[in-house]
N, C-alpha and C positions, 0 to 999 in steps of 0.2 A: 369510458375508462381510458386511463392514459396507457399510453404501450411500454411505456418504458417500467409497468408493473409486471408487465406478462413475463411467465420462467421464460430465462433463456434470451432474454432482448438483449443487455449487457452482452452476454457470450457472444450472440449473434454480431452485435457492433464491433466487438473487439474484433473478431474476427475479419467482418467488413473491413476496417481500418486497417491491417494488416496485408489483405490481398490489394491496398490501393499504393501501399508502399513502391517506388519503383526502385528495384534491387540492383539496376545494372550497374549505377554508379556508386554501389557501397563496396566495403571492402571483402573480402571472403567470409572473416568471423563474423560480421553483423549479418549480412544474407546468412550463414548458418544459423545465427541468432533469431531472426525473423522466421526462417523454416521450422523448426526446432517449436518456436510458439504458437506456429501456425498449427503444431501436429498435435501439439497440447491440447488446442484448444477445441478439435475436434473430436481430440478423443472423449475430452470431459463432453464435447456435446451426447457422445454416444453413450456416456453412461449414464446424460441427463436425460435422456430421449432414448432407452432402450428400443420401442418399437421402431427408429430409424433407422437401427444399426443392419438392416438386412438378417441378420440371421431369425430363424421359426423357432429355433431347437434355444436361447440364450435365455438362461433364467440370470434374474441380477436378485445378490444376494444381501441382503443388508444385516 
């Protein structure tokens, strides 16, 4: 089976690609920019992936 079918490989890459970025030489807004989609795109993993999120008590409501 190819991986790039599995839920969450996209998310997962996007992600990979983002923390390879090196932010020291951008300017303030674009590192805000990169942070900012970095925290998106975790968050969406957490509500792709409720069991990851650490919490016992979290029902996800659909």
């Amino acid at each position: 089976m190819d991986p790039r079918n599995t839920p969450g490989y996209r998310l997962h890459r996007s992600l990979t690609n983002l923390n390879r970025i090196e932010t020291a030489g951008l300017d303030d807004a674009d590192q805000e920019r990169i942070e900012a989609a970095k925290t998106l795109l975790q968050d969406v993993s957490l509500l792709s992936h409720p069991e990851h999120s650490g919490g016992a008590d979290t029902q996800v409501e659909s």
